[in-house]
C-alpha positions in Angstrom: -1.1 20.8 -6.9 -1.3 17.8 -4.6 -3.7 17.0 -2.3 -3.7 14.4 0.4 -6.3 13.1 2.1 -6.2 10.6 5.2 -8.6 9.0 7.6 -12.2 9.2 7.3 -13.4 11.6 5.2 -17.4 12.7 5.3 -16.5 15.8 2.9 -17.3 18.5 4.9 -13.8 18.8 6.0 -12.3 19.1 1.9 -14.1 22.3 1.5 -10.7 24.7 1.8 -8.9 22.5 -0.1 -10.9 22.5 -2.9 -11.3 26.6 -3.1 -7.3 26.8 -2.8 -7.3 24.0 -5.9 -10.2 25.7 -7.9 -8.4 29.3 -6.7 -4.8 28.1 -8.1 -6.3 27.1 -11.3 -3.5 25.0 -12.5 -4.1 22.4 -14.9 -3.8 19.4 -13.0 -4.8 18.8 -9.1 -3.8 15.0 -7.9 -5.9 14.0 -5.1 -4.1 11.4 -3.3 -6.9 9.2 -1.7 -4.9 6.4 -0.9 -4.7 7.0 3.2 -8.6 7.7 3.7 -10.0 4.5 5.7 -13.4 5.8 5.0 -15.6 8.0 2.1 -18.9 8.6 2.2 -21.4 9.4 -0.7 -20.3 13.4 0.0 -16.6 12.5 -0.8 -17.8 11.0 -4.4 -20.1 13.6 -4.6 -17.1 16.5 -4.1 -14.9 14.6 -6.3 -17.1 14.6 -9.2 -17.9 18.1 -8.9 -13.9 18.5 -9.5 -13.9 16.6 -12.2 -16.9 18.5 -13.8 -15.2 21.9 -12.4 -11.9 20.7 -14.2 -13.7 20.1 -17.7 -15.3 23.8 -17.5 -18.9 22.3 -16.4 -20.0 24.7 -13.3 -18.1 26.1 -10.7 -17.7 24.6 -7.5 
């Protein structure tokens, strides 16, 4: 699963993305960050939940 992201992004708007990632299960989601002009401390925040979703730490 790919996800791409563009613009700026305050993480609020990722939410659905990240239940359809978490919901699919596969074993690898690519977030493609490369077109987001801006990322505040909730973007980090979201992606390291991911990650610790991604290594079986607690859900999203």
């Amino acid at each position: 699963m790919e996800i791409t992201v563009r613009g700026e992004v305050d993480g609020h708007g990722l939410d659905a993305a990240w239940a359809e990632a978490a919901e699919a299960a596969l074993p690898v989601a690519v977030i493609d960050l490369s077109g987001v002009s801006f990322g505040d401390s909730a973007l980090l925040n979201l992606l390291m939940r991911a990650q610790r979703h991604h290594d079986g730490g607690p859900s999203l």
